[in-house]
BAKETOR-57306 format. One record per residue: residue number from 1; x, y, z of N, C-alpha, C, CB in turn. Coordinates in Angstrom, 2 decimals. Glycine has a CB too. Layout:
num->NUM, nu->X, nv->Y, nw->Z, cau->X, cav->Y, caw->Z, cu->X, cv->Y, cw->Z, cbu->X, cbv->Y, cbw->Z
...
! end
This chain:
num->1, nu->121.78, nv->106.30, nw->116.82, cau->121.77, cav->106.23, caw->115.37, cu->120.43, cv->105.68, cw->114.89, cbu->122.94, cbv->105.34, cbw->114.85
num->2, nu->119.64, nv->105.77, nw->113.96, cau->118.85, cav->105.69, caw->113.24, cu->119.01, cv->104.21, cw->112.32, cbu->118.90, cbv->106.92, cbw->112.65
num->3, nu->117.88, nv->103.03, nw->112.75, cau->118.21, cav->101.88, caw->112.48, cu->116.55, cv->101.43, cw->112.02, cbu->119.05, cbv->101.12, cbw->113.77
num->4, nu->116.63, nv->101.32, nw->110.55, cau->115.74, cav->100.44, caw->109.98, cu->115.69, cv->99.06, cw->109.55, cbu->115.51, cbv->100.90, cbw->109.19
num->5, nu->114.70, nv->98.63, nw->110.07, cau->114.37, cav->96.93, caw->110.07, cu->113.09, cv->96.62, cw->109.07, cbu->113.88, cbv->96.31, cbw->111.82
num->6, nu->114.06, nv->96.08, nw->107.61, cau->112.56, cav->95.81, caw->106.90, cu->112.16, cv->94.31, cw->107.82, cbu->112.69, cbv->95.50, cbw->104.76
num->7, nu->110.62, nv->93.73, nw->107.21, cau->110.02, cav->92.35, caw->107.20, cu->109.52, cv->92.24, cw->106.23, cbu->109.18, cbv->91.97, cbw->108.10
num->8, nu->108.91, nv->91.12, nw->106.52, cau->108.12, cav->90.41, caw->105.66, cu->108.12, cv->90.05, cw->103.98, cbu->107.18, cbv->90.97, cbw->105.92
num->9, nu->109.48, nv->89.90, nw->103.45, cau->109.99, cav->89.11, caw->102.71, cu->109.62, cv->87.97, cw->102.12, cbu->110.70, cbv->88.93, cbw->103.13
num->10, nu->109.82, nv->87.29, nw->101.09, cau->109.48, cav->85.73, caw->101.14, cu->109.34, cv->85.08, cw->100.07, cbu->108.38, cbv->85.40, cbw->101.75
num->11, nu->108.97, nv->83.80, nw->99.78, cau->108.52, cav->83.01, caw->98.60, cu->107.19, cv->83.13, cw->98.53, cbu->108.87, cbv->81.59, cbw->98.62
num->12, nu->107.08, nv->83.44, nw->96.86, cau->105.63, cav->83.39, caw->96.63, cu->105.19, cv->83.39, cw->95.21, cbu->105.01, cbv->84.51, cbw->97.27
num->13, nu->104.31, nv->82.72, nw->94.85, cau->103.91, cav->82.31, caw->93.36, cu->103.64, cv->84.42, cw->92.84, cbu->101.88, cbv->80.83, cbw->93.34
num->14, nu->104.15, nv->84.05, nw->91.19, cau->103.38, cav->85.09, caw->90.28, cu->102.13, cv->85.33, cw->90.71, cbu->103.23, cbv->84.70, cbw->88.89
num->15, nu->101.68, nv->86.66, nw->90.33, cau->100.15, cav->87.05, caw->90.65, cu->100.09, cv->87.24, cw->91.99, cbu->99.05, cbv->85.99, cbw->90.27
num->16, nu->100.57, nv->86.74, nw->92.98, cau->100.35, cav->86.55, caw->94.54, cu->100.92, cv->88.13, cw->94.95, cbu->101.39, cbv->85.02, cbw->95.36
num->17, nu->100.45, nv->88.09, nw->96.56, cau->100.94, cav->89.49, caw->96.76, cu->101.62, cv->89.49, cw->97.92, cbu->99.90, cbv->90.54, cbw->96.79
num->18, nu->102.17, nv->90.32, nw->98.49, cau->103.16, cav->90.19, caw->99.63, cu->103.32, cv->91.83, cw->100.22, cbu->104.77, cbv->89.47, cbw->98.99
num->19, nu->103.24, nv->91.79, nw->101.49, cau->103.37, cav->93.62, caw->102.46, cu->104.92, cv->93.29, cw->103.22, cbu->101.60, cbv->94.03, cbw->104.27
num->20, nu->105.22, nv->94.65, nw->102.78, cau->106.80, cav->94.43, caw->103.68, cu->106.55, cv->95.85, cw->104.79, cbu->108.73, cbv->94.68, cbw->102.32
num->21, nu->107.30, nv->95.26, nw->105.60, cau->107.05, cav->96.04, caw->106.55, cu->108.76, cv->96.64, cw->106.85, cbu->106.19, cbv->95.18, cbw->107.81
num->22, nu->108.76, nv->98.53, nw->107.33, cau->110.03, cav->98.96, caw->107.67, cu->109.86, cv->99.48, cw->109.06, cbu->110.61, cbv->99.98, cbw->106.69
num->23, nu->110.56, nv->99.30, nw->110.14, cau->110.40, cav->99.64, caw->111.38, cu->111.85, cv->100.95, cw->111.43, cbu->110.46, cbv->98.05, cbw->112.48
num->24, nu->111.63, nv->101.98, nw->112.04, cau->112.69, cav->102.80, caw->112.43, cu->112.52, cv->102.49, cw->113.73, cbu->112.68, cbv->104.27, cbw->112.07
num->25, nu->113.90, nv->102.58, nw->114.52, cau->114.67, cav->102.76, caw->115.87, cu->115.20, cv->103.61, cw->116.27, cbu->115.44, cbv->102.18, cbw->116.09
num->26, nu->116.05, nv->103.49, nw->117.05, cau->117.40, cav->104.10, caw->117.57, cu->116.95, cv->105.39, cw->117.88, cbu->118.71, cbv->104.12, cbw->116.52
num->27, nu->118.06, nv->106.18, nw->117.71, cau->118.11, cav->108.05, caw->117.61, cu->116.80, cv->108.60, cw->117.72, cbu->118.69, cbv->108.74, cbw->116.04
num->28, nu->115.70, nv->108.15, nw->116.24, cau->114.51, cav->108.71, caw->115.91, cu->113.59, cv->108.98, cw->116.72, cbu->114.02, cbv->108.15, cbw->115.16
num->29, nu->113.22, nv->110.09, nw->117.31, cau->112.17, cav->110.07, caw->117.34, cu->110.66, cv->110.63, cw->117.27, cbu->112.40, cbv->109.81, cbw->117.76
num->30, nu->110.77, nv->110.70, nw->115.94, cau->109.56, cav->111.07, caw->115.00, cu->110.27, cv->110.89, cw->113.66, cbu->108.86, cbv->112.70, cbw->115.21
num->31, nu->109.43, nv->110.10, nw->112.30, cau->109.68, cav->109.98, caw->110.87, cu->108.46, cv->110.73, cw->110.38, cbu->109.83, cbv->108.42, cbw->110.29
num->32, nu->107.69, nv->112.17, nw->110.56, cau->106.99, cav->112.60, caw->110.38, cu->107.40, cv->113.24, cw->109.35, cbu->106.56, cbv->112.96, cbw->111.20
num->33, nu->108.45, nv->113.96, nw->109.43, cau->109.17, cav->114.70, caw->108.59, cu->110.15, cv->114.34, cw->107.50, cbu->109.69, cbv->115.33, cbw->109.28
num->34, nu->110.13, nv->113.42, nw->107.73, cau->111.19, cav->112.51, caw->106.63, cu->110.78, cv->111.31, cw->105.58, cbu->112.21, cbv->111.73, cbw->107.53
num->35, nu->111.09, nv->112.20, nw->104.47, cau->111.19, cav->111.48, caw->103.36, cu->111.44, cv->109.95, cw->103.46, cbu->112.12, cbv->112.06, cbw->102.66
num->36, nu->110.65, nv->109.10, nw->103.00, cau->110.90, cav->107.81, caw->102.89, cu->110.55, cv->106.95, cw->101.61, cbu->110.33, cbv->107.32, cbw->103.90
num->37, nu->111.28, nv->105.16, nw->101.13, cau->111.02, cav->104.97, caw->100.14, cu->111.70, cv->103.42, cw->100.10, cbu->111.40, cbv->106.09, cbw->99.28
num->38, nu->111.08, nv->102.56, nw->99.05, cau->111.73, cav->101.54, caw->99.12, cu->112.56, cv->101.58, cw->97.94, cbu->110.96, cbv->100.46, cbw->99.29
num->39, nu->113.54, nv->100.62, nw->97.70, cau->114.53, cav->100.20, caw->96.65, cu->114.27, cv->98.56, cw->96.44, cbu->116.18, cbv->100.56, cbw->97.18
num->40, nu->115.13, nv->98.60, nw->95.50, cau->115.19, cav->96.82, caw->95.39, cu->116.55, cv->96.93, cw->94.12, cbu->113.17, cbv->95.80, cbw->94.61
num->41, nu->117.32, nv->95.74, nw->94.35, cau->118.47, cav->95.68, caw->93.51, cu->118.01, cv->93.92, cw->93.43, cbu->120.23, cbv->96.33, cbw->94.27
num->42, nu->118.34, nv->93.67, nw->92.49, cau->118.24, cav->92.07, caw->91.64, cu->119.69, cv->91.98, cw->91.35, cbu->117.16, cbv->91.94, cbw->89.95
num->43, nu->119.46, nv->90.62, nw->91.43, cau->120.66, cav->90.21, caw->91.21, cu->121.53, cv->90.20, cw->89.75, cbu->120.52, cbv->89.08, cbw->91.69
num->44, nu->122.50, nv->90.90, nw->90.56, cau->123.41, cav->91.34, caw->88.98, cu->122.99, cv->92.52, cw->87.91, cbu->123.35, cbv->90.01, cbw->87.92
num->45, nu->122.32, nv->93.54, nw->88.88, cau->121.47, cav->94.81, caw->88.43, cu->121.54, cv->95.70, cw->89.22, cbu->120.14, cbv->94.67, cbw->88.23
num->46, nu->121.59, nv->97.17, nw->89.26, cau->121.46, cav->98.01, caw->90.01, cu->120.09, cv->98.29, cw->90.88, cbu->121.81, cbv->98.87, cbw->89.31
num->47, nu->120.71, nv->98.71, nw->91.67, cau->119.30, cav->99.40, caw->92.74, cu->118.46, cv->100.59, cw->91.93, cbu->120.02, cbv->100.33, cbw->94.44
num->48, nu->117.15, nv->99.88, nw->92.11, cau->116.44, cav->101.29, caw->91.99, cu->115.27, cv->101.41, cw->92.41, cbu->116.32, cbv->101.79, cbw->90.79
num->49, nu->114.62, nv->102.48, nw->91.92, cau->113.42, cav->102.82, caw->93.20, cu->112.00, cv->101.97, cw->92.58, cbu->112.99, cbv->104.97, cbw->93.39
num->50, nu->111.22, nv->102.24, nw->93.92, cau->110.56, cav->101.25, caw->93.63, cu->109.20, cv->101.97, cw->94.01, cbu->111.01, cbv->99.93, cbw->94.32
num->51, nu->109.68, nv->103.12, nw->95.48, cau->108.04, cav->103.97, caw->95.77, cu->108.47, cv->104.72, cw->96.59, cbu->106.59, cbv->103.18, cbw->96.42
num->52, nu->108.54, nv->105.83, nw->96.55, cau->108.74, cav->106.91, caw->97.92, cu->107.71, cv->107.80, cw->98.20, cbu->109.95, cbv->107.89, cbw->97.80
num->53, nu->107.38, nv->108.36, nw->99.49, cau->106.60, cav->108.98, caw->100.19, cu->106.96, cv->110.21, cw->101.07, cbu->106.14, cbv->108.11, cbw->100.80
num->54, nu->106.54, nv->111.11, nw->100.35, cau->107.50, cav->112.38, caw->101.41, cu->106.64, cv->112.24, cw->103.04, cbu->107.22, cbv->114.61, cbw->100.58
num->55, nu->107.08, nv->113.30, nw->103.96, cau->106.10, cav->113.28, caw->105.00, cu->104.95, cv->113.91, cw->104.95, cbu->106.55, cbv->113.66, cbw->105.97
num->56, nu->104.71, nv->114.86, nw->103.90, cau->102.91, cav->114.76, caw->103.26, cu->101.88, cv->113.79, cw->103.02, cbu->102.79, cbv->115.09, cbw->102.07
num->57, nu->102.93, nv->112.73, nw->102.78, cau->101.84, cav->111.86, caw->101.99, cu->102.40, cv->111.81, cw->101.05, cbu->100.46, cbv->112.25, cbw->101.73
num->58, nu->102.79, nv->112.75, nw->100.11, cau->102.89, cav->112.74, caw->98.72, cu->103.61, cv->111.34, cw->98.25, cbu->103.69, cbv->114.04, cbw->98.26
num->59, nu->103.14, nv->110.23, nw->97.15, cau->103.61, cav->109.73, caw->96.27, cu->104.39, cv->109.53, cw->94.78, cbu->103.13, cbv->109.54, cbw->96.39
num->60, nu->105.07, nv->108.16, nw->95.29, cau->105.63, cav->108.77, caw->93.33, cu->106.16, cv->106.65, cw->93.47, cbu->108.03, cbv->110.90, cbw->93.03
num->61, nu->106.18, nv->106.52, nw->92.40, cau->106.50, cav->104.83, caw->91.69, cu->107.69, cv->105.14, cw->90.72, cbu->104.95, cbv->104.01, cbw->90.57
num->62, nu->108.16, nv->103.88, nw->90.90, cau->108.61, cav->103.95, caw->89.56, cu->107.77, cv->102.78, cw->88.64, cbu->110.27, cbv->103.74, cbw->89.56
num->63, nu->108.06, nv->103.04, nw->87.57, cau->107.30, cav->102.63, caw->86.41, cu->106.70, cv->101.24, cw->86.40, cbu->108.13, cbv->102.74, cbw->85.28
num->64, nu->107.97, nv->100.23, nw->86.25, cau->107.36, cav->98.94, caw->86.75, cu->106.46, cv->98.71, cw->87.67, cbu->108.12, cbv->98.26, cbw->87.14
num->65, nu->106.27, nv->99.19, nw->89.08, cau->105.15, cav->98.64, caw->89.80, cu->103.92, cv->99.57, cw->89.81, cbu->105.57, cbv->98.33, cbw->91.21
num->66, nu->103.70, nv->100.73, nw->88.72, cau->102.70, cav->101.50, caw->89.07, cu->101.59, cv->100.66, cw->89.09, cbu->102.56, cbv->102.61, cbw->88.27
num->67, nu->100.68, nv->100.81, nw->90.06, cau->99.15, cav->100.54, caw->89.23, cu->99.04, cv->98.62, cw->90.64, cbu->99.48, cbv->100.12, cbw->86.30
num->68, nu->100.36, nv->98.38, nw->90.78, cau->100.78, cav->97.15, caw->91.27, cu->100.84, cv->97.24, cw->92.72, cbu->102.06, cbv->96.73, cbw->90.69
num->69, nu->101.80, nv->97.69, nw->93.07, cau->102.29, cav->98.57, caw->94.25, cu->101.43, cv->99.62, cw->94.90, cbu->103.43, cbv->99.28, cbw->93.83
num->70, nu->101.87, nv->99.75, nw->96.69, cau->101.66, cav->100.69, caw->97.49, cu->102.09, cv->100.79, cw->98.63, cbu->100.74, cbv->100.82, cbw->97.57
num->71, nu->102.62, nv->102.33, nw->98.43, cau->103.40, cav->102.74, caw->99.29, cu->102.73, cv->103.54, cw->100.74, cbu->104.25, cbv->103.52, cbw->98.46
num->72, nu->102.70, nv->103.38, nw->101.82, cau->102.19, cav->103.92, caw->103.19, cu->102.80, cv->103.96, cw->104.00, cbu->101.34, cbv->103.47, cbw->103.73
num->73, nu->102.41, nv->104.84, nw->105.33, cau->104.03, cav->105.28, caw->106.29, cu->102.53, cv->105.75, cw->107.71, cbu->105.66, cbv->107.46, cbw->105.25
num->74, nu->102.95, nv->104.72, nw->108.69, cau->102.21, cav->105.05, caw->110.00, cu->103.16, cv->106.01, cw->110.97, cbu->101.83, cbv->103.57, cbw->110.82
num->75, nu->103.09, nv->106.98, nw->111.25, cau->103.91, cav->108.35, caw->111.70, cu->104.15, cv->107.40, cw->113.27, cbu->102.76, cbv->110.33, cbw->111.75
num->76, nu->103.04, nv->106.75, nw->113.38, cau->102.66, cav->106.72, caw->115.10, cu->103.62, cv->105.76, cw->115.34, cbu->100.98, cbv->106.21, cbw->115.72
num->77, nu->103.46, nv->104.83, nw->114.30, cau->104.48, cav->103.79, caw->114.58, cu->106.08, cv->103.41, cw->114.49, cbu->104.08, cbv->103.10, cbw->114.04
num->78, nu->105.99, nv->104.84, nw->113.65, cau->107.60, cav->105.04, caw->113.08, cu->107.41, cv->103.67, cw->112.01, cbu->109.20, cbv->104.83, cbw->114.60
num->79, nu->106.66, nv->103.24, nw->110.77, cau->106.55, cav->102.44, caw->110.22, cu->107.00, cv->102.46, cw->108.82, cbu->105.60, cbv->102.21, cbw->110.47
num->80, nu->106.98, nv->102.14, nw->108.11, cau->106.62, cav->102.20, caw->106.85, cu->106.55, cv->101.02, cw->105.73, cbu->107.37, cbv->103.05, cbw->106.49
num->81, nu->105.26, nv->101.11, nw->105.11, cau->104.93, cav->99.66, caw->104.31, cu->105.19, cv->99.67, cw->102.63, cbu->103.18, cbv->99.27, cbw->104.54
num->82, nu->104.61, nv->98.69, nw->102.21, cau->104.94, cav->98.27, caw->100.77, cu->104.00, cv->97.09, cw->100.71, cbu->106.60, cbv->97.88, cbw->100.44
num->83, nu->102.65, nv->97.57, nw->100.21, cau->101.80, cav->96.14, caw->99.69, cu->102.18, cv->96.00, cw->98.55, cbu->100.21, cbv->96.10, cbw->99.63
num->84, nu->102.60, nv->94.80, nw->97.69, cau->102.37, cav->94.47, caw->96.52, cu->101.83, cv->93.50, cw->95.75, cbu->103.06, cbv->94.54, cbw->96.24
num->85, nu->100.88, nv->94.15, nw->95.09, cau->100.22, cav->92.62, caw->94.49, cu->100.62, cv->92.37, cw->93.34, cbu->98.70, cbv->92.47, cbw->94.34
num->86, nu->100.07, nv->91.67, nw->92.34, cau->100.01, cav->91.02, caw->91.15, cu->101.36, cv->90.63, cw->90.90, cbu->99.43, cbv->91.79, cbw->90.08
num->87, nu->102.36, nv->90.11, nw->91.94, cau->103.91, cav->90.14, caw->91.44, cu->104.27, cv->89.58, cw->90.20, cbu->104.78, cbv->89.44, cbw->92.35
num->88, nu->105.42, nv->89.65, nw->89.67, cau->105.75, cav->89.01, caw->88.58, cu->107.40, cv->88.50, cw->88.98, cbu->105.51, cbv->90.04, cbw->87.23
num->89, nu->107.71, nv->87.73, nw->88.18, cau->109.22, cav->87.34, caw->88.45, cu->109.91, cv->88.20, cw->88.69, cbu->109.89, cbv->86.76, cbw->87.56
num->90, nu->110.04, nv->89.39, nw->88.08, cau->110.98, cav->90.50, caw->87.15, cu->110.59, cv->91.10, cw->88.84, cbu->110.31, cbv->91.52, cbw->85.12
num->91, nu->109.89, nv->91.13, nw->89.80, cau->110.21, cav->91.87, caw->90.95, cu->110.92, cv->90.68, cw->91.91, cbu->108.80, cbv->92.64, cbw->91.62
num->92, nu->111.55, nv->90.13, nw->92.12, cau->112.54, cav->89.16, caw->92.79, cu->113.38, cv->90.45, cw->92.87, cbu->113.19, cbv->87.63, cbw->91.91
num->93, nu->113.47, nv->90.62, nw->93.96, cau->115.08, cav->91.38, caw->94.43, cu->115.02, cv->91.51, cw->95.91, cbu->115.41, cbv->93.14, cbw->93.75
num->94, nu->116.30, nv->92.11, nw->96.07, cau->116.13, cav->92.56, caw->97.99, cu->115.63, cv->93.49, cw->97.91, cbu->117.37, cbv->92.88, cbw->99.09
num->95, nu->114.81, nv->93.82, nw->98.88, cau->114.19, cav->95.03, caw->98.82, cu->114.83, cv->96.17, cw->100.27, cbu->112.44, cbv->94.61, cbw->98.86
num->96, nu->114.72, nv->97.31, nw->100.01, cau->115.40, cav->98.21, caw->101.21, cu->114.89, cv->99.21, cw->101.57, cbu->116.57, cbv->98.67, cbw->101.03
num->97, nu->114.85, nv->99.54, nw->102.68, cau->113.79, cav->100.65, caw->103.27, cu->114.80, cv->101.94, cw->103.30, cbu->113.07, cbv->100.21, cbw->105.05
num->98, nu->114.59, nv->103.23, nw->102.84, cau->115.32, cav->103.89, caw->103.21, cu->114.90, cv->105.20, cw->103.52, cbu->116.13, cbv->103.79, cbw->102.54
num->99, nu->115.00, nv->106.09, nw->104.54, cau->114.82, cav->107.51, caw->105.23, cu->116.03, cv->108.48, cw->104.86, cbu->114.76, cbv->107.33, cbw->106.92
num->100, nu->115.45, nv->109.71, nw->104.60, cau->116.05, cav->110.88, caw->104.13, cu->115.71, cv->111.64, cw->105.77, cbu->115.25, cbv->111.60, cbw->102.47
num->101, nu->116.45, nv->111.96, nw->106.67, cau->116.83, cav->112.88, caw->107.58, cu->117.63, cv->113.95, cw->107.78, cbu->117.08, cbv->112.44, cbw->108.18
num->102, nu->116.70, nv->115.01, nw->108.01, cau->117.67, cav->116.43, caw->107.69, cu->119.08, cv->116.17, cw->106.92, cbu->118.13, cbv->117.20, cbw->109.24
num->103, nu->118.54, nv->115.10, nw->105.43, cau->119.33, cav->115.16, caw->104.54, cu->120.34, cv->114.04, cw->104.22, cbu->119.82, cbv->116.16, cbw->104.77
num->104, nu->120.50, nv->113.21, nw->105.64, cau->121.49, cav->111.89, caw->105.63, cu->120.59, cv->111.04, cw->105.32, cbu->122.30, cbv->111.42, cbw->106.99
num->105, nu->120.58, nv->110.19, nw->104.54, cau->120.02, cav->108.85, caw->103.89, cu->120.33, cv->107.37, cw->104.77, cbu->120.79, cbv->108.72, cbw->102.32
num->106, nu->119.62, nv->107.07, nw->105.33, cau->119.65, cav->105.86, caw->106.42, cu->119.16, cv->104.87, cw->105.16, cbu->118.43, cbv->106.01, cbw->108.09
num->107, nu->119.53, nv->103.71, nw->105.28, cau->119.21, cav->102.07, caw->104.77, cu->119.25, cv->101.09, cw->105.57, cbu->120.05, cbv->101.54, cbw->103.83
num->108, nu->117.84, nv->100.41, nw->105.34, cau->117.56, cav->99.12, caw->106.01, cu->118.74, cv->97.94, cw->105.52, cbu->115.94, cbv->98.65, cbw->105.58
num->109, nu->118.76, nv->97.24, nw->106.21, cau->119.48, cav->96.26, caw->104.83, cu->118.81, cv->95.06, cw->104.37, cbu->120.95, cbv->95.62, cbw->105.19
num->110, nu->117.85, nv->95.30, nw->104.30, cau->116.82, cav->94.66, caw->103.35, cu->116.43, cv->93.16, cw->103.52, cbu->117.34, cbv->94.78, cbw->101.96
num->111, nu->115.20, nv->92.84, nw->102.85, cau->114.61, cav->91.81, caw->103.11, cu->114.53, cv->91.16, cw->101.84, cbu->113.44, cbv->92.03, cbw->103.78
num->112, nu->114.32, nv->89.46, nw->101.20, cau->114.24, cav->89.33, caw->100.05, cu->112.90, cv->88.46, cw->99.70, cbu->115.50, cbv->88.84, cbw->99.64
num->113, nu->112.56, nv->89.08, nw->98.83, cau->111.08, cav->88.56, caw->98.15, cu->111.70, cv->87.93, cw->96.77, cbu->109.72, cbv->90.05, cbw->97.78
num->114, nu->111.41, nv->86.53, nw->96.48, cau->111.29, cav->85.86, caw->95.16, cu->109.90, cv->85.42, cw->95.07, cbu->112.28, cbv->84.67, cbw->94.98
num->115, nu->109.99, nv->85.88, nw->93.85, cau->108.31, cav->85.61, caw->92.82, cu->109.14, cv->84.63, cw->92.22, cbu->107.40, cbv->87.07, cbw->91.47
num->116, nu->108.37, nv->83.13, nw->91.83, cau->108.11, cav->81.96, caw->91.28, cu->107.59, cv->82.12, cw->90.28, cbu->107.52, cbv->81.18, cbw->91.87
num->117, nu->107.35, nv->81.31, nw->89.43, cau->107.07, cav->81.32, caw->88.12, cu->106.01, cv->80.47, cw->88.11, cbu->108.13, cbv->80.97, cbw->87.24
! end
């Protein structure tokens, strides 16, 4: 089975920046081809997207972190990252790695980043 491990989570002042890291396992082997992307749900709010990356390359944000955020995916490593800088409170949530495979949707179960005030 197909098992993602986010990192690098954590406490950290506004403005500051933080890289999360998603590792695939198991089953996989190659994420060349598969769609990938992070989420984040806050507390007492729905999940939603945050940056996905097809296996082109191709990008897409959602609104809040454009311009903030970045999304990257090492094929070799079966990886996939999330730098973010300039945080603000309003991004405090868990965050979750998730892969689209010939169509089944795998989820990390996430790591949690709080921005401080």
């Amino acid at each position: 089975q197909v098992q993602l491990v986010e990192s690098g989570g954590g406490l950290v002042q506004a403005g500051g920046s933080l890289n999360l890291s998603c590792a695939a396992a198991g089953s996989i082997t190659s994420i060349s081809s598969s769609a990938m992307g992070w989420y984040r749900q806050a507390t007492g709010k729905q999940r939603e997207l945050v940056a996905t990356i097809t296996g082109g390359g191709t990008t897409n944000y959602g609104d809040p972190v454009k311009g903030r955020f970045t999304i990257s995916r090492d094929n070799a490593r079966k990886a996939l990252y999330l730098q973010m800088n300039s945080l603000k409170p309003d991004d405090t949530a868990v965050y979750y790695c998730q892969l689209n495979r010939w169509g089944i949707i795998h989820w990390g179960k996430g790591t949690l980043v709080t921005i401080s005030s």
